[in-house]
C-alpha positions in Angstrom: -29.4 49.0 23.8 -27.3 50.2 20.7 -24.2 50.7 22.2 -24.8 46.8 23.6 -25.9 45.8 19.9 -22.9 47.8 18.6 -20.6 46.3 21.0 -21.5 42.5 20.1 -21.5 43.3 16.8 -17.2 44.2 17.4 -16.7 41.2 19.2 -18.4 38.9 16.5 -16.2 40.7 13.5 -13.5 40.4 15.3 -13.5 36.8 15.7 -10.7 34.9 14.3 -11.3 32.8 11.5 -8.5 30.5 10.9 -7.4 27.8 13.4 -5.4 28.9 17.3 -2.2 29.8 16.5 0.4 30.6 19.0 1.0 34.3 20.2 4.5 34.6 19.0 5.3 36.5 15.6 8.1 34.9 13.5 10.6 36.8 11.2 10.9 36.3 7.5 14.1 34.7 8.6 13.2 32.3 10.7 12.7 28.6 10.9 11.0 26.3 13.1 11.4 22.7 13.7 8.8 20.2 14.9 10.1 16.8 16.7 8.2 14.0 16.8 8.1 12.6 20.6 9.3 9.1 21.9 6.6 7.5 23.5 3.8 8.5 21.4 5.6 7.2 18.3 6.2 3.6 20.1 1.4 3.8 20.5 1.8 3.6 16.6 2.8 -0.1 16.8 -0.2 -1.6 19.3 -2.7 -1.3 16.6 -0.4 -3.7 14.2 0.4 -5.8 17.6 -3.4 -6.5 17.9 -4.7 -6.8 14.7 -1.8 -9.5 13.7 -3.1 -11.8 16.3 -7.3 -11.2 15.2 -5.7 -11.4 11.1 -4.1 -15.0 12.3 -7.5 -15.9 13.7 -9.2 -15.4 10.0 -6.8 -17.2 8.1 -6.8 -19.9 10.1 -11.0 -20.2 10.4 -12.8 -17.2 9.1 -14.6 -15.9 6.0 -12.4 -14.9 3.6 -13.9 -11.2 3.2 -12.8 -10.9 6.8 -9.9 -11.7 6.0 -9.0 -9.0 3.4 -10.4 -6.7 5.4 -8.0 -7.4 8.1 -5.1 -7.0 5.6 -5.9 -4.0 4.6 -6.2 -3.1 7.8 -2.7 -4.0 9.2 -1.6 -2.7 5.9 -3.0 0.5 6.8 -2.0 0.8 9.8 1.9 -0.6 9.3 2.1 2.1 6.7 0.9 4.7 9.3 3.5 3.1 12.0 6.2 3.4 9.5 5.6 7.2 8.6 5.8 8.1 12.5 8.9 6.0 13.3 10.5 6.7 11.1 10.0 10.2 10.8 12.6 12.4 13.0 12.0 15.8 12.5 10.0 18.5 10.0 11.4 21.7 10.0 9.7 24.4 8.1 12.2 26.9 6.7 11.3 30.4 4.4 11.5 28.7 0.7 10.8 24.8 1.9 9.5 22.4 4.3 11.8 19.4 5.1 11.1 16.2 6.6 13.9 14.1 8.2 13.5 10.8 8.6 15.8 7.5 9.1 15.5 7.2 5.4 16.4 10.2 3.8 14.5 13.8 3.5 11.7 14.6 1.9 10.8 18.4 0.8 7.9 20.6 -0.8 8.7 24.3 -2.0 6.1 26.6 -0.1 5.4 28.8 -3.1 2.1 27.5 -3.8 1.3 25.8 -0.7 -2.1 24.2 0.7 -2.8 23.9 4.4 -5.2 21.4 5.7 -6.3 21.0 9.5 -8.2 17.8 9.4 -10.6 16.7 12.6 -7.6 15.1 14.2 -5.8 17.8 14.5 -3.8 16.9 12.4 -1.6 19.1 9.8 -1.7 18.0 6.2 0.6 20.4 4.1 0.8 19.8 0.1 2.2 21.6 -2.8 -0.3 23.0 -5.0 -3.4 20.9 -4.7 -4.6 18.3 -2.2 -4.4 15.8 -4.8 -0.4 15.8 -5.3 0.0 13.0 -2.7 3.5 12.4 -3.4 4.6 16.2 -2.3 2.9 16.3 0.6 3.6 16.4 4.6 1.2 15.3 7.8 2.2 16.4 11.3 0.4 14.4 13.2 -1.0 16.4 16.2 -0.7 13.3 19.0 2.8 13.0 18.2 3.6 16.8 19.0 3.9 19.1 22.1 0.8 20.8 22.8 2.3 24.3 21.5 3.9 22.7 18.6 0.8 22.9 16.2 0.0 27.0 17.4 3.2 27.3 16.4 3.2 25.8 13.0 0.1 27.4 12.4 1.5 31.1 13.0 4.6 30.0 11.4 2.6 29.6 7.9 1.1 32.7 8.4 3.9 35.0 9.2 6.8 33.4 7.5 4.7 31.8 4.1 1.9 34.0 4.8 -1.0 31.6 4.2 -4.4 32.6 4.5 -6.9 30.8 6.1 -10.4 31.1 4.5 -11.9 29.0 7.3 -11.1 27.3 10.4 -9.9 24.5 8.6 -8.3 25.3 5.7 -5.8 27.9 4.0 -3.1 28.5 1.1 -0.8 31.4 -0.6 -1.1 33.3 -3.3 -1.3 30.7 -6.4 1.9 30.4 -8.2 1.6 27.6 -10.4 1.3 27.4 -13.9 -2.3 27.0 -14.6 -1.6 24.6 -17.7 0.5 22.7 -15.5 -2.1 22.6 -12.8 -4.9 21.2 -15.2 -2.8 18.3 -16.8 -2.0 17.2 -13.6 -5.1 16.9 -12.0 -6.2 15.3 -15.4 -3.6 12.9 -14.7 -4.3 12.0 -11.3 -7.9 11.6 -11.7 -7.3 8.6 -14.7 -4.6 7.3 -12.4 -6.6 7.2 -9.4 -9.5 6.0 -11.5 -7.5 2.8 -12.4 -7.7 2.1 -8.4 -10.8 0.7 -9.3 -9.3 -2.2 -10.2 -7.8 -3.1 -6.6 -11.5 -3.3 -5.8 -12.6 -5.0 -8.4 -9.9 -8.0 -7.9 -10.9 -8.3 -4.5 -14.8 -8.6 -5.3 -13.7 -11.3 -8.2 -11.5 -12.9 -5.5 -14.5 -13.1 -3.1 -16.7 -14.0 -5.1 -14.7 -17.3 -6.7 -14.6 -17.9 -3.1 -18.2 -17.4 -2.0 -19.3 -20.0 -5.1 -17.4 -23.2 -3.0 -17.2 -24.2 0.4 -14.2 -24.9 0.3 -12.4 -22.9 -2.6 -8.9 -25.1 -3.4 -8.3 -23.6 -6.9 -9.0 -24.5 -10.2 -5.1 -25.6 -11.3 -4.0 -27.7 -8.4 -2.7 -30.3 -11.0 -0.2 -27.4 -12.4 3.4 -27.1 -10.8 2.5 -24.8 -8.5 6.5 -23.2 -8.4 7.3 -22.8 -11.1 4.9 -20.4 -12.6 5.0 -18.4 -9.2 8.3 -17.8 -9.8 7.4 -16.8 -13.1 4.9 -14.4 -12.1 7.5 -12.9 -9.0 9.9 -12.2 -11.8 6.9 -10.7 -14.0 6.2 -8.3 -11.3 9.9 -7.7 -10.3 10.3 -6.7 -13.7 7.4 -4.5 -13.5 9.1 -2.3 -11.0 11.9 -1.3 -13.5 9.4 -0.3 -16.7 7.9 2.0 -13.7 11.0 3.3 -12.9 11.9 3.9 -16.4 8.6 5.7 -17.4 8.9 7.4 -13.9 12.1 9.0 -15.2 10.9 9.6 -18.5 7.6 11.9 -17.2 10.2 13.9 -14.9 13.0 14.3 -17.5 13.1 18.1 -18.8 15.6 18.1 -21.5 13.9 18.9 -23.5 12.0 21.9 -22.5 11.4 25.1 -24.7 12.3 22.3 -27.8 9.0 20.4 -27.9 5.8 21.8 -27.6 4.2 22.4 -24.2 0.9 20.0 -24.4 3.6 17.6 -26.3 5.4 16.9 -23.0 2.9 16.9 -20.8 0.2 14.5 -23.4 4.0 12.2 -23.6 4.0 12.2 -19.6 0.3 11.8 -19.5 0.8 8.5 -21.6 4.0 7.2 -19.2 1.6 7.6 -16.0 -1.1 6.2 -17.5 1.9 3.1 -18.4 3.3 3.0 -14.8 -0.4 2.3 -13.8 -1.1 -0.3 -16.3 1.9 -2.7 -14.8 0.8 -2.0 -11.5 -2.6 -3.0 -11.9 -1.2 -5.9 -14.2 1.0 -7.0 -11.1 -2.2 -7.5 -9.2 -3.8 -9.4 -11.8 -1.5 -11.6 -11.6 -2.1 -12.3 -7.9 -5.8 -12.6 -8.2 -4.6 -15.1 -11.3 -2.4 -17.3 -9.1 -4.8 -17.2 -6.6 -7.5 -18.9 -8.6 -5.3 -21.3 -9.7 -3.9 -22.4 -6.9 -6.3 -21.4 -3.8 -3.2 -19.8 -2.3 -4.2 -16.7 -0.5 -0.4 -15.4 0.3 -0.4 -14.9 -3.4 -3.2 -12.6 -3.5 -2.4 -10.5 -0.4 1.4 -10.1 -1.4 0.7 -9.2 -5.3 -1.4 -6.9 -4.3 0.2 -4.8 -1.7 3.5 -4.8 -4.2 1.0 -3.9 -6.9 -0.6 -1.3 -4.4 3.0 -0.5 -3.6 4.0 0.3 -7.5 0.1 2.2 -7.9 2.3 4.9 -5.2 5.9 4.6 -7.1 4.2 5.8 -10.2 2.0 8.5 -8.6 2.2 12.0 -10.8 3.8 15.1 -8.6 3.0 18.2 -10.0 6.4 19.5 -10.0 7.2 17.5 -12.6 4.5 18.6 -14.7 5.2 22.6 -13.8 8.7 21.7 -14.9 7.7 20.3 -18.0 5.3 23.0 -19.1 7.4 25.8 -18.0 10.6 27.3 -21.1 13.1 26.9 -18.7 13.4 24.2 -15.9 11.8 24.8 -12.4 14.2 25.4 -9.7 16.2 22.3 -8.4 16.2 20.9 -4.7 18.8 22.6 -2.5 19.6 19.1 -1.1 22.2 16.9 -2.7 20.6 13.6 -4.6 21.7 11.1 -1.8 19.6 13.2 1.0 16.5 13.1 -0.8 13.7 10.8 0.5 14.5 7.4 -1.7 11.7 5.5 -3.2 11.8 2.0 -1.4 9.5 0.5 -3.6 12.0 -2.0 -4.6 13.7 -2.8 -1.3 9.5 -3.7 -0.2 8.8 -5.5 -3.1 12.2 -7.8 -3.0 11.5 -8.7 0.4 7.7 -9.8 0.0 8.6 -11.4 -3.2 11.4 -13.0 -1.4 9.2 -14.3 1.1 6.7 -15.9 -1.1 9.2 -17.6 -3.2 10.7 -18.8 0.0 7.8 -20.2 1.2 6.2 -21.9 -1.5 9.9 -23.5 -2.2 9.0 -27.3 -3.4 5.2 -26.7 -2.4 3.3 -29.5 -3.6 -0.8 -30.2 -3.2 -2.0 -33.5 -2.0 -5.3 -35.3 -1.2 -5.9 -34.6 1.9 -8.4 -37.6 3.9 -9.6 -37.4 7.7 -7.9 -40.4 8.5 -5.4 -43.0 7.4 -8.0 -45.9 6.9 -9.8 -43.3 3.9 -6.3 -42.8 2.3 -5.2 -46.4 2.5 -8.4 -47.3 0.9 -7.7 -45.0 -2.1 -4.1 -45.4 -2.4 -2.6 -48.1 -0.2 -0.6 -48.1 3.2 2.6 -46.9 1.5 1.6 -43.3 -0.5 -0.7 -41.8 3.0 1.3 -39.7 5.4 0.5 -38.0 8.6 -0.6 -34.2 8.1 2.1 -32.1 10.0 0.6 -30.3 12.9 2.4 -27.1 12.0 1.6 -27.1 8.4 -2.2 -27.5 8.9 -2.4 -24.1 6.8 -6.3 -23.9 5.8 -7.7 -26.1 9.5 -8.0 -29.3 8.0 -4.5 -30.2 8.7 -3.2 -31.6 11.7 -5.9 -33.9 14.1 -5.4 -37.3 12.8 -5.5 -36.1 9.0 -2.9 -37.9 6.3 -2.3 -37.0 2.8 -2.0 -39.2 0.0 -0.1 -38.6 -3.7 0.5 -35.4 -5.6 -3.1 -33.6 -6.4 -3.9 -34.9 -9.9 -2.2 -38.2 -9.6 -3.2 -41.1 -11.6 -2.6 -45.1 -10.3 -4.1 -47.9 -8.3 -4.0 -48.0 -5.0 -4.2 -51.3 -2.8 -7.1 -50.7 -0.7 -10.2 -52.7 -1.6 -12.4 -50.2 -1.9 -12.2 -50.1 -5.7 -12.1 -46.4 -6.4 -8.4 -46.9 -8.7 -6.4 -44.4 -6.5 -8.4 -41.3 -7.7 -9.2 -39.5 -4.4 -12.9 -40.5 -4.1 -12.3 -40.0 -0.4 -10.1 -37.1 0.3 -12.4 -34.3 1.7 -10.1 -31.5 0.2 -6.6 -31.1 -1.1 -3.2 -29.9 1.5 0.0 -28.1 0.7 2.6 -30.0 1.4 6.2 -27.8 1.3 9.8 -29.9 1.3 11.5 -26.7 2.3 9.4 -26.7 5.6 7.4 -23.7 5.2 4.3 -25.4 4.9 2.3 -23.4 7.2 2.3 -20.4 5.3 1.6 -22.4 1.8 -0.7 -24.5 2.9 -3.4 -21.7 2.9 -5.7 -24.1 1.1 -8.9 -25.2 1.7 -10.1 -23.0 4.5 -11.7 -20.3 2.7 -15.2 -20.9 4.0 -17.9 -18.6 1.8 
């Protein structure tokens, strides 16, 4: 019985403790690439494919909180789609980790490197902490070869030589700067803390919503173009200060000249600054929304705003560059291979599109037949309601609409009500440069 005891007692100490890894041993030398295959990639775009069709279905007839919820849904999962199609290759080499995609490469050094297994199998590396999200990499585990992730694995731990403390998780030998390391995670807890206010515009928005049954804004008599335009240029604008303070926090000039808590309280300030405008550039959707009941206004200010929030996100190599007397080591990649920031390209192309559609927008009275409208206005101010720019569901069947929302006058119809609506049962947009399906959003925000 004690040599049995004895003998369990070996097989239980020597039982591995860090996730399967492949049998092979790599060389210091080595490197090892990972490619992402075909068909799996192409899977990432049926959850988009269906959720478009269900998100169509709330904005047409649905409660509105549905309705954000399948945005951020299809946000979510667009931004998944994106990283996996577009993403080529990552190769892992002795001194970084590369990913190649269609635009550009991105890389994190492997000198203080933490490994992540998460319960899909999936391989989340980062560079110093799990909460530097901006110089981090995710192999995704259903888009490999079933080897390909045994492999990675063994790679980390004979070429980086990362220890795995559990099952799930592992790192190397700590590197960074410990003053570094603290400002940073200061920094990215005050930004990420300001992503309270995402939530808190959506529960505003859904609550100015849930007071009406029928929520048309409060500023329909306001040019409605105008001071959208205004507020697209506002948040175009907003990109560049990012940009600028973005710079700023990464610049290292002057290292060794000022002191150390100096720089790092100066980029402290500029991140705190990058997330001020973006959180501004979502006010200023939930503003326009209220105004004008438009809900493309909401959903597009805040994924550009959502958008910026990521732009302006703190990496700690910038902040071990700052804090250290002489400038970290440089990428080995020249400046045009490095993984671009599209944050602008995104954000001129949704901007784009809501100035587009909401060109020569206009809200009118909106009556559930013509005999209602000619009775408030006359025969000659009611027009048939479009089929295709119903927008909110009470377009379309039978409806007309009558002057601009906020009009004053007499109409002809002998009902005696002086032309001031008394019978519209809600208010339409009505767009001259055609796109009134997607600006007519009005009016169909049941609570």
């Amino acid at each position: 019985m004690g040599l049995f005891e004895k003998i369990e007692f070996d097989q239980m100490d020597n039982q591995p403790n860090h996730p399967e890894r492949s049998q092979r041993r790599w060389q210091e030398g080595e490197t090892f690439t990972i490619r992402y295959l075909l068909w799996p990639k192409l899977s990432t775009l049926i959850a988009p494919v269906i959720l478009f069709p269900i998100l169509q279905l709330f904005l047409e007839d649905g409660f509105f909180v549905f309705q954000i919820l399948c945005v951020i849904a299809l946000v979510v999962c667009l931004q998944l789609g994106a990283d996996c199609l577009l993403t080529q290759e990552i190769m892992f080499t002795p001194d970084r980790i590369f990913k190649r995609g269609l635009l550009g490469i991105q890389e994190i050094p492997v000198y203080d490197l933490k490994a992540q297994v998460t319960n899909q199998q999936n391989l989340k590396l980062c560079h110093g902490s799990d909460k530097n999200l901006r110089e981090s990499i995710t192999v995704y585990r259903y888009l490999i070869c079933e080897d390909d992730l045994a492999d990675a694995i063994g790679y980390l731990q004979d070429v980086h030589h990362v220890r795995f403390a559990d099952r799930t998780s592992g790192a190397t030998e700590s590197h960074c700067n410990k003053i570094a390391s603290d400002q940073f995670l200061k920094a990215a807890g005050s930004y990420r803390l300001m992503a309270g206010f995402f939530l808190l515009f959506t529960l505003v928005a859904i609550f100015t919503v849930g007071l009406s049954d029928v929520f048309m804004g409060i500023g329909l008599s306001l040019p409605a173009y105008p001071i959208r335009v205004s507020g697209i240029a506002l948040a175009l604008g907003g990109f560049f200060l990012i940009r600028h303070w973005s710079a700023a926090a990464r610049r290292s000039g002057d290292a060794g000249v000022a002191p150390v808590m100096e720089r790092l309280d100066r980029a402290d300030l500029n991140v705190f600054y990058c997330a001020t405008v973006a959180v501004l550039v979502g006010a200023m959707g939930l503003l326009l929304f209220i105004l004008f009941g438009n809900a493309l206004d909401l959903y597009l200010f805040m994924i550009v705003a959502w958008f910026y929030f990521r732009d302006g996100y703190p990496r700690l190599s910038t902040w071990e560059r700052l804090s250290a007397s002489k400038p970290a080591p440089e990428s080995s990649l020249a400046p045009t291979q490095l993984l671009p920031r599209r944050s602008l390209q995104i954000s001129l192309v949704l901007m784009g599109t809501l100035a587009v559609v909401s060109y020569g927008e206009e809200n009118h009275y909106l009556y559930a037949n013509k005999k209602d409208c000619q009775d408030d206005w006359g025969d000659a101010s009611c027009r048939e309601v479009p089929s295709e720019s119903s927008g909110g569901g009470h377009g379309g069947g039978g409806r007309y609409y009558g002057p601009r929302y906020g009009s004053s006058g007499y109409g002809g119809g002998s009902g005696g009500y002086g032309g001031r609506g008394a019978r519209a049962i809600g208010v339409t947009s009505v767009s001259r440069g055609g796109f009134g399906s997607l600006g007519g959003f009005h009016g169909g925000f049941g609570g």
